[in-house]
Structure formats: structure tokens, C-alpha cells
MIGUZA-660770 format. One line per field, with one value per residue (C-alpha): residue in one letter; y, x negated, z. Coordinates in pm, 1 decimal. Layout:
r: [A | ...]
yy: [Y | ...]
xx: [X | ...]
zz: [Z | ...]
***
This chain:
r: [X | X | X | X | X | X | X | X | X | X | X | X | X | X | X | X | X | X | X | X | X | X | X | X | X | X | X | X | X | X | X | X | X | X | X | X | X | X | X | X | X | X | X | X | X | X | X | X | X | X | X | X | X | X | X | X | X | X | X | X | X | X | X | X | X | X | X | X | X | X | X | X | X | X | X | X | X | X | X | X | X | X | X | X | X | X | X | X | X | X | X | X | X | X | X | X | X | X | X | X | X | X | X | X | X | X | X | X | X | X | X | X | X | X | X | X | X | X | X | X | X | X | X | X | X | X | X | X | X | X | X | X | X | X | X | X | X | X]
yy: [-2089.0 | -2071.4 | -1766.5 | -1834.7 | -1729.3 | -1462.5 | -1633.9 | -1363.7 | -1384.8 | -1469.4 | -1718.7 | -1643.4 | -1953.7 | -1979.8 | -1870.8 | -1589.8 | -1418.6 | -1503.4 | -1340.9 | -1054.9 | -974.4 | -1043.4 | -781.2 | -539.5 | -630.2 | -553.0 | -193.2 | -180.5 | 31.1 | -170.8 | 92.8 | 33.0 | -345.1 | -340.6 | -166.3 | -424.3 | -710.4 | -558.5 | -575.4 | -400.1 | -262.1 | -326.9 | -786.8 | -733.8 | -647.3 | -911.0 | -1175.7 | -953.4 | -992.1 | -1376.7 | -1502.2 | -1294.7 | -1507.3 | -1796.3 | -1876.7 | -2137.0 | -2229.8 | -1928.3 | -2025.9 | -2404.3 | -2417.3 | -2233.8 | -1944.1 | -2156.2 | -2009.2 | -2162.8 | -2075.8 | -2127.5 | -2018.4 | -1801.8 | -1965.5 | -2061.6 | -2005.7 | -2244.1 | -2237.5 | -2334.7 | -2147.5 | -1814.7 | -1828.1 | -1987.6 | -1726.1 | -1872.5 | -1891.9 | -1537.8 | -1429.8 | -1638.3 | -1439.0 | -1110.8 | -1165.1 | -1285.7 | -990.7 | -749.0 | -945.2 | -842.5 | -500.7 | -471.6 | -663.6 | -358.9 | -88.5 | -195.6 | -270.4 | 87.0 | 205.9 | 45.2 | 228.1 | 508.9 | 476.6 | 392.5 | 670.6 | 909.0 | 726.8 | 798.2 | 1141.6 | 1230.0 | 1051.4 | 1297.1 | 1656.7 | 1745.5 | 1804.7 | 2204.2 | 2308.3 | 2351.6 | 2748.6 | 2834.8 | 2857.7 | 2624.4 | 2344.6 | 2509.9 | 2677.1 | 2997.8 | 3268.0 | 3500.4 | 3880.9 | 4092.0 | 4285.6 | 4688.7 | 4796.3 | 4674.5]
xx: [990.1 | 753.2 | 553.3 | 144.0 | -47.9 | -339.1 | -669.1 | -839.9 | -555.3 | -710.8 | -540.4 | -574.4 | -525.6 | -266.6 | -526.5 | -667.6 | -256.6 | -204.1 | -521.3 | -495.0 | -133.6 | -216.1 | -476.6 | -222.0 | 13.8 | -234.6 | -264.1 | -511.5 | -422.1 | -265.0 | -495.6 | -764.0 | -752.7 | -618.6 | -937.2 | -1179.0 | -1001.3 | -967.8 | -610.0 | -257.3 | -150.3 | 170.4 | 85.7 | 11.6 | 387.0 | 492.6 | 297.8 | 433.1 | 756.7 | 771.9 | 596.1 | 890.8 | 1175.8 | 987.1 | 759.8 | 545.8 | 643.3 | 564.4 | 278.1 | 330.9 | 27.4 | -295.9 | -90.4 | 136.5 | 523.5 | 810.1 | 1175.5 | 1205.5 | 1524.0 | 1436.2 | 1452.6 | 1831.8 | 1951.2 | 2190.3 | 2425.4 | 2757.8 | 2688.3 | 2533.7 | 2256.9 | 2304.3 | 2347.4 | 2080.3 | 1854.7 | 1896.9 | 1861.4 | 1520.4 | 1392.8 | 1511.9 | 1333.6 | 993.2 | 1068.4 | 1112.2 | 755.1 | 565.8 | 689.6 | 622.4 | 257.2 | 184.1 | 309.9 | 53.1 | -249.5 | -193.4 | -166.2 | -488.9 | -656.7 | -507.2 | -642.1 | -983.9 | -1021.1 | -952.6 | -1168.4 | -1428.1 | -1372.6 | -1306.7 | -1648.3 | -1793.3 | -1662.4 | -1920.3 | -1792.7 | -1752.0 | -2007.0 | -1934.1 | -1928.3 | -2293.8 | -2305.9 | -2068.0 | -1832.5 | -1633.4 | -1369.0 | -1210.8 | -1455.0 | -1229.3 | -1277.5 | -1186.2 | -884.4 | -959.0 | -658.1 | -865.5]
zz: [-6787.4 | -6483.0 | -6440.8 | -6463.4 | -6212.6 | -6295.4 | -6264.2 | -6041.5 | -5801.9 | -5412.2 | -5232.8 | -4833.0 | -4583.9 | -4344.3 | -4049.2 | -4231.5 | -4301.3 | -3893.6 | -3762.8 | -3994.7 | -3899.4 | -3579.1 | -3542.8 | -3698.6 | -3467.9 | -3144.9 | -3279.3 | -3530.6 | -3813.6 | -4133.3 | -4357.7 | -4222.3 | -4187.8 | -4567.5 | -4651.4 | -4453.6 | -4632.5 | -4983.5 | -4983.6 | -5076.8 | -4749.2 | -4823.0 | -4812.8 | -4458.5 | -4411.4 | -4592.7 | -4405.3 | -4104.7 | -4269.0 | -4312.1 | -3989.4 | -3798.5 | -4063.0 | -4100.6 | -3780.6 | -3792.8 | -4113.9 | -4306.4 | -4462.3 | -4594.2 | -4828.0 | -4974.8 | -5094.4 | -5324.2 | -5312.4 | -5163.6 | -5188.9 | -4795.7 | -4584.8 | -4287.7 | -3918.2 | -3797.5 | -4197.9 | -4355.2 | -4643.2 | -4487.5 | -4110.5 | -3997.2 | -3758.3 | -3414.7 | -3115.9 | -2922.0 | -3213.9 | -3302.5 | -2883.7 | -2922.0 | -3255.2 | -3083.1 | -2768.9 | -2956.1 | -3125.8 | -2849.3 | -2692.9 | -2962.7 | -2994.8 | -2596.3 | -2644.7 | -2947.9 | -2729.8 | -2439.5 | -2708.2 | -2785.5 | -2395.7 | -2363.1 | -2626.1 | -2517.8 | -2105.6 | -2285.7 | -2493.0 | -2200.4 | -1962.0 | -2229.7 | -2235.9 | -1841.2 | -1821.4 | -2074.6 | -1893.8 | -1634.7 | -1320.0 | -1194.5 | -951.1 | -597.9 | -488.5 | -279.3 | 70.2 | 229.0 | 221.2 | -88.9 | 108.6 | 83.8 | 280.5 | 506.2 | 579.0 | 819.4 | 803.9 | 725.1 | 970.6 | 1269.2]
***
């Protein structure tokens, strides 16, 4: 017996899952974007989760269900090598692409804040050197 859907469930469209996890995947914090959305935290990581397994077929319809296999998968053979080098290196792109949307916040913020410290006044009466003395042996 098939289980009913509850009426107040939303359905989200195939563009909405991609540009949300997408945003997560830039940096933004999964919280926070749960929060804007009015979402479990925990569906971003499964859209996360299937657009990694499934690609561009993760999403197949307007939030229906499908018993899909995850890219490369078969029954009778394991994944193909170069498959799996291809899913590992998208992968290892997006992991890189994160790591530099976070740099960049990073740079920006303390850009902000160097801009914010005044800059230490120059000592009076001269170029800023050290002044010298005479010696008291003389």
C-alpha cells in the first residue's frame, strides 16, 4: 500500500533545489539559507546529496519520488573507472570552488576592516626617523 502524501507538503522545482544548493555550496551557511527558505536544514543535504549521485538527473519531476540508481550504477557491474575519476574530480572542483568562495569572504572581510583602523600618526618634526644624540663620552 502506497504511502499518501500530506496535503501541506511544498513541492520545490528542480531550479529552486539547484540554486539553493548551489548557494550553499559557494559558502553561504546551510542555517541560515534553511531559515530564509523555511526549511529542514537537513533537505538541503539531501538535494546536496543527490545532485552529487544523480547529476542532472536528480530532480526528474515537481518533487514526485523516484527509485533512481545513482550515476555509473548497474545491477550486474560496479561503477566504471572513468566514471567514478569524472564524479571524483567534479567533486574535488566543487570542494576547491567552496574553499575559494570562502577565501573571498575571508580577503573581503579584512579589507573591510584594514580600511576601518586609522592609520598611526607620523612622529613631529621630521621625516619619521630615529633622532640621534650625541655620545656623553665625548
Amino acid at each position: 500500500m502506497a504511502e499518501q502524501e500530506p496535503e501541506n507538503r511544498r513541492r520545490f522545482n528542480p531550479e529552486f533545489k539547484r540554486a539553493a544548493v548551489g548557494r550553499m555550496m559557494a559558502g553561504e551557511k546551510p542555517g541560515r539559507l534553511a531559515k530564509e527558505f523555511g526549511i529542514a536544514r537537513k533537505l538541503l543535504y539531501l538535494w546536496k546529496e543527490a545532485i552529487e549521485d544523480f547529476g542532472a538527473e536528480a530532480f526528474p519531476g515537481q518533487g514526485a519520488r523516484r527509485d533512481l540508481k545513482p550515476i555509473g550504477h548497474t545491477e550486474a557491474a560496479p561503477e566504471r573507472p572513468e566514471r567514478s575519476a569524472s564524479r571524483q574530480a567534479e567533486r574535488r572542483i566543487a570542494e576547491l570552488e567552496r574553499e575559494i568562495g570562502r577565501q573571498q569572504m575571508a580577503i573581503a572581510f579584512f579589507k573591510e576592516a584594514l580600511r576601518r583602523v586609522p592609520e598611526p600618526a607620523l612622529p613631529k618634526g621630521g621625516s619619521g626617523g630615529t633622532t640621534s644624540t650625541r655620545s656623553s663620552k665625548s
